[in-house]
LUMMIDREN-275882 format. One record per residue: residue number from 1; z, x, y of N, C-alpha, C in turn. Coordinates in steps of 0.05 Angstrom, whole numbers. Layout:
N
[NUM,[Z,X,Y],[Z,X,Y],[Z,X,Y]]
...
This chain:
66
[1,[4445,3294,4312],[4441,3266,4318],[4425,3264,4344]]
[2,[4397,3247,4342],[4388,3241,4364],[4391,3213,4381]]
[3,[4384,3212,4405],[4381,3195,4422],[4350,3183,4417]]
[4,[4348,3149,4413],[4327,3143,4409],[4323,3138,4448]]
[5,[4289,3133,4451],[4294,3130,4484],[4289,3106,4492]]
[6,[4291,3084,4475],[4303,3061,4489],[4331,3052,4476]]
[7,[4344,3038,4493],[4374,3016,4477],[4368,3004,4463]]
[8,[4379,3005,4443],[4380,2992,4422],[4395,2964,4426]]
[9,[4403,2956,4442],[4419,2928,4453],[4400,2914,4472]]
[10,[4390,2931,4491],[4371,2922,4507],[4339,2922,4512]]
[11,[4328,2941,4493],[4303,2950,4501],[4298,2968,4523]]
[12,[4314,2965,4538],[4308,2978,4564],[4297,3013,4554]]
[13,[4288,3024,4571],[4280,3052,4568],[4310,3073,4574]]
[14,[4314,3088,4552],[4338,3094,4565],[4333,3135,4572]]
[15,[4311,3142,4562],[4305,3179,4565],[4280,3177,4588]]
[16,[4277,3196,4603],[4269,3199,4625],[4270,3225,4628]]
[17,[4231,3234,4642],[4227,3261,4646],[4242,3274,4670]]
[18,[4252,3255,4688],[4275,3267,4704],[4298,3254,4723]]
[19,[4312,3267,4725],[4346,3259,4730],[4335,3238,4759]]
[20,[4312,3238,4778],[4308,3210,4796],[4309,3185,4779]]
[21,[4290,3191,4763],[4283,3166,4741],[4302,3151,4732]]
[22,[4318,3170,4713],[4345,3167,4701],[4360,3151,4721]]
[23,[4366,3166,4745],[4382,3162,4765],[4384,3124,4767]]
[24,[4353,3119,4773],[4340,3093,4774],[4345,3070,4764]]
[25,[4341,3082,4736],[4352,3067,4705],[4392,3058,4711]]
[26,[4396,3071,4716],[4429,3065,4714],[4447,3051,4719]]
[27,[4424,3038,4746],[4427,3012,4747],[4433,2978,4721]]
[28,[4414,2996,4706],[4411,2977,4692],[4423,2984,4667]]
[29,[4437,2998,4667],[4468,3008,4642],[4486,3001,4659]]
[30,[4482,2990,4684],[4514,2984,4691],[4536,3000,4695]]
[31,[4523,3030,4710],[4530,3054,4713],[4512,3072,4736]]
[32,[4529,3094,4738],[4516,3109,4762],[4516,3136,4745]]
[33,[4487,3156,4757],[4482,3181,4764],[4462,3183,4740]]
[34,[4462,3202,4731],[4452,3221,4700],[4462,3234,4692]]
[35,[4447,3252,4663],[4455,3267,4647],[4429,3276,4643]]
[36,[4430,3308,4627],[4414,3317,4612],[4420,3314,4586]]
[37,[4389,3309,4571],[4396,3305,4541],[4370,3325,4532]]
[38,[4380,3349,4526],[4358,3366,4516],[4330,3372,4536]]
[39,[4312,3366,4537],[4299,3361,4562],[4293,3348,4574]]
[40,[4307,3330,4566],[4304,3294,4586],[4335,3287,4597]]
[41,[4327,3266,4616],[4346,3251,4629],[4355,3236,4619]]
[42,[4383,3222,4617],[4384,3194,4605],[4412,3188,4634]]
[43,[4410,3163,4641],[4423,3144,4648],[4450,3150,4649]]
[44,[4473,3149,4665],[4503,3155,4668],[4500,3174,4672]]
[45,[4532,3181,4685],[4547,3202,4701],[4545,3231,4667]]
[46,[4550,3222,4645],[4543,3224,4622],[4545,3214,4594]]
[47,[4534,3228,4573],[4535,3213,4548],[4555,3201,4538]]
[48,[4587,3207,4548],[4604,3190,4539],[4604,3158,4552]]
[49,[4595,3166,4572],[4597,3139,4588],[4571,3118,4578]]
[50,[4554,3131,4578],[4529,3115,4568],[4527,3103,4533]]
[51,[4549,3119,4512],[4557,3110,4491],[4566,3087,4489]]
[52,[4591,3090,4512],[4607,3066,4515],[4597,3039,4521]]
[53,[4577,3047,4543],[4567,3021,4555],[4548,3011,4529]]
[54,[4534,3031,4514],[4517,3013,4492],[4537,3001,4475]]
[55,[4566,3022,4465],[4576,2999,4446],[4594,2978,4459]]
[56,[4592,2974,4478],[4602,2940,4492],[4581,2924,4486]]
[57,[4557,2934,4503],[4535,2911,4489],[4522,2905,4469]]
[58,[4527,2924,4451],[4537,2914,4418],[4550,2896,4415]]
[59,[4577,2899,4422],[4600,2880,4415],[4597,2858,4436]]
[60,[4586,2858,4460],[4583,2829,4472],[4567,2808,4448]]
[61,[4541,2828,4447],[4517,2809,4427],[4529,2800,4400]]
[62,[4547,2818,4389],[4553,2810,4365],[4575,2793,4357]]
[63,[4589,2786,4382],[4620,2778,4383],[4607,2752,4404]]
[64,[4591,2745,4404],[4586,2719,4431],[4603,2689,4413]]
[65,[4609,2680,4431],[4624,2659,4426],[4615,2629,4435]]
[66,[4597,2612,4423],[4582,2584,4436],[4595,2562,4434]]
């Protein structure tokens, strides 16, 4: 199973040629640090954490209430 490299919730860019970049990004997962993902960076401390945060904002977008 791969990682596509943007969110699929947000568009945002989520793979990165390195862990500053990444680092950068994590901001904008609503999270701190990086991970390695094969030879790229992605966003969070790591992939469990960065799973999580995508399936919340799944379930925010899909569960909104007007």
């Amino acid at each position: 199973m791969g990682c596509s490299s943007n969110s699929p919730t947000s568009g945002t860019q989520a793979v990165f040629a390195n862990q500053s970049e990444a680092e950068k990004a994590a901001k904008d997962f609503n999270c701190t640090g990086a991970h390695r993902m094969g030879k790229s960076w992605m966003p969070c401390k790591n992939h469990d954490s960065y799973k999580e945060i995508e399936r919340y904002e799944t379930r925010s977008k899909t569960h909104s209430h007007q």
